[in-house]
C-alpha positions in Angstrom: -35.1 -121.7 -104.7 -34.5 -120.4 -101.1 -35.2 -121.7 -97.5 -38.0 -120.1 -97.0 -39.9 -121.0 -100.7 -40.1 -124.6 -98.7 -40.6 -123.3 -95.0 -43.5 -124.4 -92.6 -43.7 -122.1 -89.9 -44.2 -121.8 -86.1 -45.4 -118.4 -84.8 -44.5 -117.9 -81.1 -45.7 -114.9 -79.1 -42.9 -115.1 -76.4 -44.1 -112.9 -73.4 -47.5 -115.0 -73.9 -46.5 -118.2 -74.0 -44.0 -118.2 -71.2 -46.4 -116.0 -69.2 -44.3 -113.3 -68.6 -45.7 -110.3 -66.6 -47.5 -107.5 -68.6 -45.2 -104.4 -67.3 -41.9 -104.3 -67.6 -40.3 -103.7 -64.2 -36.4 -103.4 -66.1 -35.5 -105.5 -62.8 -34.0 -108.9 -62.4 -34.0 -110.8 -65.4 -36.0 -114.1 -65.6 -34.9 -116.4 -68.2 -38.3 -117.4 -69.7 -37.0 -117.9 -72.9 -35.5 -121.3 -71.8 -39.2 -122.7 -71.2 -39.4 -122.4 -75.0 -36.0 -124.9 -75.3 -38.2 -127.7 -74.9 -41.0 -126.8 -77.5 -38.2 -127.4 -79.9 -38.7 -130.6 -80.3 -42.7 -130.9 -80.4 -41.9 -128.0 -83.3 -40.1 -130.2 -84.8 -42.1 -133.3 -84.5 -45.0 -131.0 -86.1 -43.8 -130.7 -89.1 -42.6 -127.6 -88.8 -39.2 -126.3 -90.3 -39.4 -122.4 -89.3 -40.5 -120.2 -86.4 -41.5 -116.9 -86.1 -41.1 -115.5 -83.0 -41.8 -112.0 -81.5 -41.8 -109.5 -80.4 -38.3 -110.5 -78.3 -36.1 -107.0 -77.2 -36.6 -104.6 -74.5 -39.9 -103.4 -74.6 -42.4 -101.7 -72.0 -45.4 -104.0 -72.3 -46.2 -105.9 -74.9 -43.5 -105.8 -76.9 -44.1 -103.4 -79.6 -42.7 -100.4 -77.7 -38.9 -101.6 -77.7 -37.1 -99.8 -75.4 -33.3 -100.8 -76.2 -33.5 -102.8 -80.1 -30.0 -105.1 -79.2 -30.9 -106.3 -76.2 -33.8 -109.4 -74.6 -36.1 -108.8 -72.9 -35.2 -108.9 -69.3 -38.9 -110.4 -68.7 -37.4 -113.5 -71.4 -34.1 -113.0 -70.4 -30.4 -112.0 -71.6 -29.0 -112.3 -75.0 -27.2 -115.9 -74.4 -30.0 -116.9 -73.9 -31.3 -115.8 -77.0 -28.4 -116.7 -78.8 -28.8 -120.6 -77.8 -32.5 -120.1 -78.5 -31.3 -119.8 -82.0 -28.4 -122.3 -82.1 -30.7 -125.0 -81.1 -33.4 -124.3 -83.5 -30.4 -124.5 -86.2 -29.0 -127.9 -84.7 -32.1 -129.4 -86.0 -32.9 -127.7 -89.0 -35.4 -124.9 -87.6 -35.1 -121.2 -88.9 -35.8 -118.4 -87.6 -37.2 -114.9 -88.0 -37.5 -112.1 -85.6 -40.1 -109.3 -85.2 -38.3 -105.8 -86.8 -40.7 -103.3 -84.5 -39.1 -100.3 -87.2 -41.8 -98.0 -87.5 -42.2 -96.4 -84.0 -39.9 -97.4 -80.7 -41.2 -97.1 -76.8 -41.1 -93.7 -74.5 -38.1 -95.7 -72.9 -36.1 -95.6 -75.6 -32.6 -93.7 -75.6 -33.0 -91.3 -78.5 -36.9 -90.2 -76.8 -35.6 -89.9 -73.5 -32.6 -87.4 -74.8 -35.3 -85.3 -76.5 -37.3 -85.2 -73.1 -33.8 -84.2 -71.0 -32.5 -82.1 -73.6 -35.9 -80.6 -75.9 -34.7 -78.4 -78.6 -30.9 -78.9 -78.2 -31.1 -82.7 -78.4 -29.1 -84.4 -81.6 -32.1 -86.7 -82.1 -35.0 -84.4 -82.0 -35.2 -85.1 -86.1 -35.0 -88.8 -85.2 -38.7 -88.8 -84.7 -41.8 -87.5 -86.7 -43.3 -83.8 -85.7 -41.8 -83.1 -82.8 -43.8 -79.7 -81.9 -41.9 -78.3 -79.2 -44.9 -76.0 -79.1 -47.2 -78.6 -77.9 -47.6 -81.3 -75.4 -49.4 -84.9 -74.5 -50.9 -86.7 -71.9 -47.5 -87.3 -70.2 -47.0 -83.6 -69.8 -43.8 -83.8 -72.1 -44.1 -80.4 -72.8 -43.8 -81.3 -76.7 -46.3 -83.3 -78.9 -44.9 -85.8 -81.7 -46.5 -88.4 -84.4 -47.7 -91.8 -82.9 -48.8 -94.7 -84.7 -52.7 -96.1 -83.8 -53.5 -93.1 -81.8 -51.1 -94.0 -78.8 -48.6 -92.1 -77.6 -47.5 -94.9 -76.0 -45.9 -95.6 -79.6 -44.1 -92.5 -81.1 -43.4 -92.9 -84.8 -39.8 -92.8 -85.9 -38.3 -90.4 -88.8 -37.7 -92.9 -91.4 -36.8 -90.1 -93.8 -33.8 -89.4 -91.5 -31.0 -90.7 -93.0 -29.6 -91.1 -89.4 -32.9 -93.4 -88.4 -32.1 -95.6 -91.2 -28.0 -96.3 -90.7 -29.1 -97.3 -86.9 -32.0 -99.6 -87.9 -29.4 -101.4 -90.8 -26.9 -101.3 -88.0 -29.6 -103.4 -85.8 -29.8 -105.8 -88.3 -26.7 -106.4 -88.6 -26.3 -106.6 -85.3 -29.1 -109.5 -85.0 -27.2 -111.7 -87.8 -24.0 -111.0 -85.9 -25.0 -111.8 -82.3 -27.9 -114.1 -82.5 -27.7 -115.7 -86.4 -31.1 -115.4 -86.9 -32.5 -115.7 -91.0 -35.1 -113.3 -91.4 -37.3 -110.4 -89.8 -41.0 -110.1 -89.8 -41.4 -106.0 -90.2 -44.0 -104.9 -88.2 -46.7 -102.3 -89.5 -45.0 -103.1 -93.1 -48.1 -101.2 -94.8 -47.1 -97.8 -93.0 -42.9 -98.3 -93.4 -41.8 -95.8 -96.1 -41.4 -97.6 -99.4 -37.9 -96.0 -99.7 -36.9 -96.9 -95.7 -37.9 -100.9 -96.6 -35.4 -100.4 -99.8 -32.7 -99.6 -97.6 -34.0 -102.6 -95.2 -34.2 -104.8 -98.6 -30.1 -103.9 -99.0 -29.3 -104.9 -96.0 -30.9 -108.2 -95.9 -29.1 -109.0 -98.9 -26.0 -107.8 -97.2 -26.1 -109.4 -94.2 -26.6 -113.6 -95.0 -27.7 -115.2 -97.9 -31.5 -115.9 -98.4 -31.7 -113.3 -95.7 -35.6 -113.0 -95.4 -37.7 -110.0 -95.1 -41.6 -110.5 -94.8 -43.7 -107.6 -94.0 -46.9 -107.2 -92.1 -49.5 -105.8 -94.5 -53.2 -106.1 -94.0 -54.9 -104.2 -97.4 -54.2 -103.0 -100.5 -52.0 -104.3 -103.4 -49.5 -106.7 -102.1 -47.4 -106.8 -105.4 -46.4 -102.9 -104.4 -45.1 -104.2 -101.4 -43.2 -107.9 -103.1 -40.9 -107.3 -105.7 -37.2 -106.8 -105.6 -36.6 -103.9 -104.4 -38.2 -104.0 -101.5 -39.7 -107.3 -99.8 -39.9 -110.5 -100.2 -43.3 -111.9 -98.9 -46.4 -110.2 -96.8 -48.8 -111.5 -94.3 -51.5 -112.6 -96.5 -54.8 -111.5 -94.5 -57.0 -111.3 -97.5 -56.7 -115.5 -97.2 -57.2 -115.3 -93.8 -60.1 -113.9 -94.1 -61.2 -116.2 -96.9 -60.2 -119.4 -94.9 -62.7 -119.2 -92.1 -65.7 -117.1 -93.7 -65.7 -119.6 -96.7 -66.2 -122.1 -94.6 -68.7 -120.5 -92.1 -70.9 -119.8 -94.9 -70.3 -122.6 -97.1 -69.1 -120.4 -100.1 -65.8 -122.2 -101.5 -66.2 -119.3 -104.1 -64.7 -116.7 -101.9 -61.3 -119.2 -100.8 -60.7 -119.8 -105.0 -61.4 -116.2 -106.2 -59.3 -114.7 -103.7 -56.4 -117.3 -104.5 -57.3 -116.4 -108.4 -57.4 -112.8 -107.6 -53.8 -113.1 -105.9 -52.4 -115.7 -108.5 -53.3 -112.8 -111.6 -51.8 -110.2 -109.1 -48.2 -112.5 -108.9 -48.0 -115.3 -111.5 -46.1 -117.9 -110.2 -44.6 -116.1 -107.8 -47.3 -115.8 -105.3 -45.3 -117.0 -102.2 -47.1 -115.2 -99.5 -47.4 -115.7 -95.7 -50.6 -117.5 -95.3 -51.9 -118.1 -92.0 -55.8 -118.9 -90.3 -54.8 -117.1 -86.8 -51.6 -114.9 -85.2 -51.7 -113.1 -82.1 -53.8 -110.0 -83.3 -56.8 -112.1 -84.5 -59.0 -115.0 -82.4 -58.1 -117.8 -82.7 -59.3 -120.2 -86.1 -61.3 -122.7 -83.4 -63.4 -120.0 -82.2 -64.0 -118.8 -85.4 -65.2 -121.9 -87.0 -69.1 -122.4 -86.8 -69.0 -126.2 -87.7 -65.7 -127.2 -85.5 -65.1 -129.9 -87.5 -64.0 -127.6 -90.2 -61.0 -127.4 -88.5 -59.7 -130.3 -90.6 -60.0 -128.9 -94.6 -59.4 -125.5 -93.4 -55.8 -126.6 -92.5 -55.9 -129.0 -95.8 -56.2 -125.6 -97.6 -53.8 -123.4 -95.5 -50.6 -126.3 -96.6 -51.7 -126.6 -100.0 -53.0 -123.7 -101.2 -49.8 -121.6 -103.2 -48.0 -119.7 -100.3 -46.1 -120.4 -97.3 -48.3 -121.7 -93.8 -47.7 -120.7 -90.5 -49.5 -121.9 -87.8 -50.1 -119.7 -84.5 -48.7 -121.9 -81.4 -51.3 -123.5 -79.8 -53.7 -123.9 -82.7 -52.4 -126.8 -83.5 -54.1 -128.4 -80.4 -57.4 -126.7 -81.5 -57.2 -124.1 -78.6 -59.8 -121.4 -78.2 -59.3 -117.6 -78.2 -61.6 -114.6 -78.6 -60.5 -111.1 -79.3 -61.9 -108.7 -75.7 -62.7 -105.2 -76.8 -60.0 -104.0 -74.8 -57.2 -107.0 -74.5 -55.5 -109.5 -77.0 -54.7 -111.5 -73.7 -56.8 -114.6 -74.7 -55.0 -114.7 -78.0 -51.7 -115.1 -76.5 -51.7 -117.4 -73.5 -49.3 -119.3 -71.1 -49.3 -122.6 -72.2 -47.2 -125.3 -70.2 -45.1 -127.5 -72.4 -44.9 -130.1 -69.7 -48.9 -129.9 -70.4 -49.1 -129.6 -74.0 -46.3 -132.4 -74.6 -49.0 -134.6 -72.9 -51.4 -133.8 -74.6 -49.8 -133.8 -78.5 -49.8 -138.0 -77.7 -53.1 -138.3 -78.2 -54.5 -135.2 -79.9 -55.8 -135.5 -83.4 -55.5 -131.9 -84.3 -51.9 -132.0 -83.4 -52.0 -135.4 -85.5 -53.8 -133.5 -88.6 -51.0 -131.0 -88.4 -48.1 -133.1 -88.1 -49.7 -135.2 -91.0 -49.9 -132.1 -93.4 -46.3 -130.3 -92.3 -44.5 -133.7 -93.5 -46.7 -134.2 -96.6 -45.7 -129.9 -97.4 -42.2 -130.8 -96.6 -42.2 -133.8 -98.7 -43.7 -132.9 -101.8 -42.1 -130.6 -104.0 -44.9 -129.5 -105.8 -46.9 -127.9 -102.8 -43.9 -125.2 -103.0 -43.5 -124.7 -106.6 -46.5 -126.2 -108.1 -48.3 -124.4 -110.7 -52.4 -124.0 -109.2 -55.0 -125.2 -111.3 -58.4 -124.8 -110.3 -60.6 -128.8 -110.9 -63.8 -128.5 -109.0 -65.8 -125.7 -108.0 -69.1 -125.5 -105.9 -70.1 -123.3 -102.3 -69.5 -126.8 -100.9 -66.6 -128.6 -102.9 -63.4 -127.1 -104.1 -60.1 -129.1 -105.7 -57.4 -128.0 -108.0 -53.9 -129.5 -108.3 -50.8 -128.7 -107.7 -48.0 -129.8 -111.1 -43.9 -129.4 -110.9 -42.6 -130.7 -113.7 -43.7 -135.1 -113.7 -45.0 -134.5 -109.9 -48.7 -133.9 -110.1 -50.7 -133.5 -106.6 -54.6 -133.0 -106.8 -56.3 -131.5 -103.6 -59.8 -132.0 -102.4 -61.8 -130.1 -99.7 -65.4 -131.1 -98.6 -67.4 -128.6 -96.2 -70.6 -130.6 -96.6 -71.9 -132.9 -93.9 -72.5 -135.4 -96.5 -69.9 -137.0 -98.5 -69.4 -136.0 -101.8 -67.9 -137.7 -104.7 -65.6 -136.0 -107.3 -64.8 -136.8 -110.5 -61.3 -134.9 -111.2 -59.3 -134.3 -114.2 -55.8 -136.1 -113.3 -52.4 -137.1 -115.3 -52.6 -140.7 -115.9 -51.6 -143.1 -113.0 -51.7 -143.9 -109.3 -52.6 -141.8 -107.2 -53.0 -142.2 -103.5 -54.3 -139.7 -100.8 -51.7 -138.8 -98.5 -54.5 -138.7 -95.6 -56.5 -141.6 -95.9 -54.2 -144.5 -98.0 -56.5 -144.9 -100.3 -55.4 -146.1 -103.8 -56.8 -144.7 -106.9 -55.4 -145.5 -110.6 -56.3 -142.6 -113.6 -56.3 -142.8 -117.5 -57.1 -139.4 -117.6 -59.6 -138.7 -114.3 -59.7 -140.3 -110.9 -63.2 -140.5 -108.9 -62.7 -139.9 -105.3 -64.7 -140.0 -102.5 -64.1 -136.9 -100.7 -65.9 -137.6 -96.6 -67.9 -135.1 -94.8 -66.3 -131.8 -93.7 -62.9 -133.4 -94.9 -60.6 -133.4 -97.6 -57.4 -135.2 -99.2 -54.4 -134.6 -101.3 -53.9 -137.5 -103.8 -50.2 -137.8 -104.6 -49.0 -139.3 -108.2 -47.2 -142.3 -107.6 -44.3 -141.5 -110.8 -40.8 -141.8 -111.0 -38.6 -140.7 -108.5 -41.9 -139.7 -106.8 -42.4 -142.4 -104.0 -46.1 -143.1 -103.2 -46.8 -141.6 -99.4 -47.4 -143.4 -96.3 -51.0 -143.3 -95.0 -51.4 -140.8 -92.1 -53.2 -142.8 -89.8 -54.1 -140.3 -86.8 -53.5 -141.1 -83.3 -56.8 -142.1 -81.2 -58.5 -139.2 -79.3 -60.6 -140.0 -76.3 -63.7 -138.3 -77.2 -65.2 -139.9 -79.9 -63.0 -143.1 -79.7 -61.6 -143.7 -83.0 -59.6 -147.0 -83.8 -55.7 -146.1 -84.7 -56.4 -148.5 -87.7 -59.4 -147.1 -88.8 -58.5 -143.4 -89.0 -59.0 -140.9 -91.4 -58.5 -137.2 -92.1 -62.6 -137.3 -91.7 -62.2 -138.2 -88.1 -59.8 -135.9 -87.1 -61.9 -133.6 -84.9 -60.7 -131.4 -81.7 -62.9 -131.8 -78.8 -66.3 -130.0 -79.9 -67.5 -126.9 -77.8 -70.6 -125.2 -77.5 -71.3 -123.5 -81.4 -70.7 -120.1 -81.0 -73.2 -118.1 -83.3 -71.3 -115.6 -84.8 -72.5 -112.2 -84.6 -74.5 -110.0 -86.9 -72.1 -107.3 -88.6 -72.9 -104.1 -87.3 -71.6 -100.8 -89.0 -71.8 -97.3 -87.7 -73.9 -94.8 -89.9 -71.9 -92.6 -90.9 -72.7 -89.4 -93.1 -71.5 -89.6 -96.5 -68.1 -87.1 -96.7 -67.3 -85.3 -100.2 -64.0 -86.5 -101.0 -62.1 -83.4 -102.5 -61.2 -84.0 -106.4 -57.8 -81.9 -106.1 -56.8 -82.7 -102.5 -53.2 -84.7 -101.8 -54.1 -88.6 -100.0 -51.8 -86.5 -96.9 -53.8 -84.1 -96.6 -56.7 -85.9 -96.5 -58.9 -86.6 -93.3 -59.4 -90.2 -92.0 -63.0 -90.1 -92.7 -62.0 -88.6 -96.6 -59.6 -91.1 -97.0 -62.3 -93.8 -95.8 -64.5 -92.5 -98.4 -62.2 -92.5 -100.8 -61.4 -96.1 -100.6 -65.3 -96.9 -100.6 -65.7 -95.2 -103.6 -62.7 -96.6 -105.5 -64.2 -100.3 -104.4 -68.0 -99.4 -105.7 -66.2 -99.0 -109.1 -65.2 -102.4 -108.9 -68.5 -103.7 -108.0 -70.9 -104.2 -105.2 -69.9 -102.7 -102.0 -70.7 -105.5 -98.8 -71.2 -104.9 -94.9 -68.3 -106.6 -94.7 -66.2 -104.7 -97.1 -67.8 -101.2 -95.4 -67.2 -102.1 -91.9 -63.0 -103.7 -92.8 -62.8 -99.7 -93.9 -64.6 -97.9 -91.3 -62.5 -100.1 -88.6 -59.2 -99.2 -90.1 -58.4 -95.5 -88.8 -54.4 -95.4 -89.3 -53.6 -92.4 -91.7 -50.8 -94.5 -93.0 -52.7 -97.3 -93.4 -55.7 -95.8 -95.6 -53.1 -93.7 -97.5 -51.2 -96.8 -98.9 -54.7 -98.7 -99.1 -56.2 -96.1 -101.4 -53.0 -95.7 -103.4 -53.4 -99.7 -104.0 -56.6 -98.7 -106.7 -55.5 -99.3 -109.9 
């Protein structure tokens, strides 16, 4: 059992939230980071016992092109401040994780800018991939060079070179050292050679104990990614994805085959990084056709096997929609002095805080077995067992209320959300309310029946403090946003050649690849076409299509 196996995370986008200009000037530094000091303690009061937050180090724009890997931002500030940042999360019992940008650095950074003074006779020419001294770029560098995305913006880093890897350890290191932090989020995990995330996986359990390394991964096989050589947990995106659209179209089939489908691929040691929304995708409010499915979404997200996050912000129920050509609405300023106001009476930030101190108070929600009870498009409960500790977990997304007849251990259970009392000889009958849910806790032992969660009042509808439940929890509704029909570019059918190496493959052959491998597993949807066609990273669809059993 390590930290993290119990954590409930916060995920901070710093140079959003503190609204920090989107260039870089490398000028005076502004100590933004200490506007986030204060969030501590609403972080805290939410339940939450971890933060993610990134990216933090010297970067151009937004944060993924670092410029200089040891030291702040100058837009957040300087490295005390950083440093205190951490120390005060500690004081009261916070972790925290980092963003590891490994896989490509900015134009700005020291080994790039020798190779553009220096060309051939540079000692870090090697240091990045295909350097073509033959060729050139939009920037007139008079030498071309392996990006990652298609921006040059981003130039990919050698991770074969030995020389790469003892500087990237060394950064590490440096991060424990200096700022104490307790894990890195590795960015563009699915593209990191597997061999470069081995030496990252040494370090990490070099550096601290229950040193944490979670990678950002979006398809394929996450067990190739999880084991013990390399990492410990991945961003779990196929739940993501499973969260919002089962309850959008009122199919609880897709949430509990893709937990099934994940729970054959680990055992019981599916402990991935679940989350509804980050800063690359909108936000789960604007996603949500029926708004008030904001409550068992996040029901799910705490109790499903895995460990939440939720994306700063969300909590209060916030809005965000992707633009074509910015991610700026998905990480906004947001004024604690504002937002500190507002958690007083908000009954999203009431839902959350409920559901962080339920997670963090029940053992089983971390190490439970799953057991699916109840199945339907518009009902879906399993439980949750750790030795005498026995939790069952009930989602509605029906606008009527529904009730359940559930197979449960013999004795008293009572819903951690609502207070209500219910006793079992072998099943317990609960009434589950519209768009809703609740997690019945046995009452045994050493096991100490919970409090009732009784919600704060919100001013629009009026609820009684008294008479709250998890069913009335509802953000502010907005104008229903009808989602979009899926539209997929026609594209002509590529022969995929039998022989050829996945490298040497084109994007579009590597695309079709992939389709083809997934028609042998069955149907092939819109949905599953267009997540292909949208994917375009060599990298990427080389490690997807490698995932195919």
């Amino acid at each position: 059992m390590a930290w993290y196996d119990e954590a409930v995370f916060y995920h901070i986008y710093p140079l959003g939230l503190t609204g920090s200009e989107k260039q870089n000037s490398y000028g005076e530094v502004k100590h933004r980071l200490r506007d986030v000091f204060p969030w501590i303690k609403h972080i805290k009061e939410s339940g939450f016992n971890a933060i993610y937050i990134g990216p933090l180090f010297e970067s151009v724009g937004h944060g993924y092109e670092t410029t200089d890997y040891k030291k702040l931002d100058s837009r957040l500030g300087d490295n005390a401040d950083l440093k205190e940042f951490v120390a005060l999360c500690h004081k009261e019992g916070i972790r925290v994780i980092l963003d590891g940008v490994f896989n490509h650095t900015g134009r700005d950074f020291f080994a790039f800018r020798d190779i553009q003074k220096n060309r051939e006779a540079s000692p870090y020419k090697d240091w990045y991939c295909n350097v073509n001294f033959w060729g050139n770029n939009e920037y007139n560098d008079g030498f071309s060079y392996d990006n990652w995305g298609g921006y040059n913006l981003l130039a990919k880093l050698n991770q074969h070179n030995q020389d790469v890897r003892n500087y990237i350890c060394d950064v590490i290191r440096f991060w424990v050292s200096e700022f104490d932090i307790d894990g890195i989020r590795l960015d563009a995990a699915d593209v990191l050679d597997f061999n470069y995330m081995k030496s990252l996986r040494a370090v990490a359990n070099e550096v601290k104990p229950d040193f944490w390394l979670m990678g950002e991964v979006i398809h394929g096989d996450y067990s190739r990614w999880v084991n013990e050589g390399t990492l410990h947990s991945v961003t779990n995106y196929q739940l993501h994805k499973a969260l919002y659209s089962g309850h959008n179209d009122h199919n609880y089939f897709e949430i509990a085959h893709t937990v099934k489908r994940l729970n054959d691929m680990f055992g019981s040691k599916l402990n991935l990084y679940n989350f509804v929304d980050n800063h690359d995708v909108e936000r789960i409010y604007t996603k949500l056709k029926n708004k008030a499915h904001f409550t068992p979404v996040h029901i799910l997200l705490y109790t499903l096997p895995g460990i939440p996050s939720v994306y700063y912000g969300s909590e209060f129920a916030i809005e965000g929609k992707k633009e074509k050509f910015s991610d700026d609405s998905l990480r906004p300023a947001l004024s604690y002095e504002e937002y500190s106001k507002k958690a007083k009476t908000s009954a999203a930030v009431a839902l959350i805080s409920a559901l962080g101190k339920i997670r963090q108070n029940t053992p089983a929600l971390s190490y439970g077995d799953y057991k699916e009870l109840r199945l339907t498009c518009e009902q879906y409960a399993f439980s949750r067992n750790l030795g005498g500790e026995s939790v069952i977990v009930a989602v509605n997304n029906s606008d009527n209320d529904a009730l359940l007849t559930l197979s449960a251990p013999s004795g008293e259970y009572v819903g951690a959300l609502s207070g209500e009392k219910v006793a079992s000889s072998g099943s317990i009958t609960v009434n589950i309310k519209a768009n809703s849910g609740d997690i019945f806790i046995l009452a045994n032992g050493s096991v100490k029946a919970p409090k009732p969660v009784k919600p704060v009042t919100i001013s629009k509808p009026v609820v009684p403090v008294e008479k709250a439940t998890a069913s009335e929890i509802k953000p502010e509704l907005k104008p229903e946003i009808k989602p979009e029909p899926i539209k997929i570019e026609v594209k002509k059918p590529v022969s995929v050649p039998i022989n050829k190496p996945y490298e040497d493959m084109t994007v579009e052959e590597l695309q079709q690849a992939i389709l083809d491998k997934m028609a042998k597993n069955g149907p092939v949807t819109d949905y599953m076409k267009k997540t292909v066609y949208d994917n375009n990273h060599h990298g990427s669809l080389i490690n997807w299509v490698r995932s195919f059993n």
